[in-house]
Residue, then its C-alpha position, 0 to 999 in steps of 0.5 A: x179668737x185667734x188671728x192668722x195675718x197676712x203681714x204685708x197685705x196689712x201693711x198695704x192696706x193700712x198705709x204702712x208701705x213707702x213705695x221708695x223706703x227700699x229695704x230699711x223702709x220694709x223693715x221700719x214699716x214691719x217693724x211699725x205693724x208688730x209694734x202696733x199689734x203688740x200694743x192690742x194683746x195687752x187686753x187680749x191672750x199672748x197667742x192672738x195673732x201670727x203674723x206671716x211676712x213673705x220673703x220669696x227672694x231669699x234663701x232658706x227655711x221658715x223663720x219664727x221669732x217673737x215680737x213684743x208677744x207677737x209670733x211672726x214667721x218669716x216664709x223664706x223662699x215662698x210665699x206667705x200665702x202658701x205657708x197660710x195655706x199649709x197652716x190653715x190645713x193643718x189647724x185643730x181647731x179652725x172655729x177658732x181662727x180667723x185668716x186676715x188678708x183682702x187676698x181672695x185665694x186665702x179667703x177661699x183657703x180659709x171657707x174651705x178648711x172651716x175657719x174665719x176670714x176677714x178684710x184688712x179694714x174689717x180687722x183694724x176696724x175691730x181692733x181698734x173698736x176693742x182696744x181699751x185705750x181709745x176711750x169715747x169722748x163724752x161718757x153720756x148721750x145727754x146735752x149738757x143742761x148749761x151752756x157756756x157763756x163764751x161758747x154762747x157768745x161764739x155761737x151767736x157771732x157766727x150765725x148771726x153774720x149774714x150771708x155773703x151774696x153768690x153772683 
């Protein structure tokens, strides 16, 4: 599967933007999302994600550059929706792409041109359920059949306090 991001929809969503970082505060928290993506292809294909960041105020063409494995296009002087747009009518294979945004008209976009969609919170959700480097914590579902006995002693200190008196 490969993913269609809409880069600044996810740096909201996840808690990436200051709203006082000004132009080093975009590029820090950009820079922090790519990071984080990149570390997610190690167990995944080098062409997973591109990622669109929108620059409506600036001038020139679309800009594409690789980070750390991860493609990022710059849409100059439009917005990133509409370069998604464009993408998402010109895709091959559309059953294989699945468009990342919590932006209504791109998920339209994306029903009408046959491909996936999901949530912001739905993707990292599922990124981070699949990445090999949260391991669980417990690798059986079983009580231990020892109890320790300082953590026995513990326990019953706790509960065997009474109960403070409400008024």
């Amino acid at each position: 599967m490969r993913y269609l991001i809409d880069g600044y929809n996810l740096m909201h969503a996840i808690g990436l933007v200051r709203k006082n970082g000004g132009e080093t505060g975009w590029l820090t928290s950009r820079r922090k999302l790519l990071d984080w993506l990149a570390d997610q292809l190690a167990h995944r294909p080098s062409d997973s994600f591109l990622v669109v960041f929108d620059a409506q105020r600036s001038v020139g063409t679309l800009e594409s550059n690789l980070h750390n494995g991860v493609k990022v296009l710059i849409a100059r002087g439009q917005t990133a929706d509409d370069v998604i747009e464009e993408l998402l009518a010109e895709e091959i294979n559309p059953k294989q792409l699945t468009v990342v945004s919590n932006d209504h008209r791109l998920r339209d976009s994306a029903w009408r041109n046959d491909c996936g969609w999901t949530t912001c919170g739905n993707f990292t959700e599922t990124v981070l359920t699949v990445s090999p480097v949260l391991k669980p914590i417990s690798t059986t579902d079983t009580k231990p059949d020892i109890i320790d006995p300082a953590e026995d002693a513990e326990l019953l200190k706790i509960f065997s306090q009474p109960k403070p008196r409400s008024n």
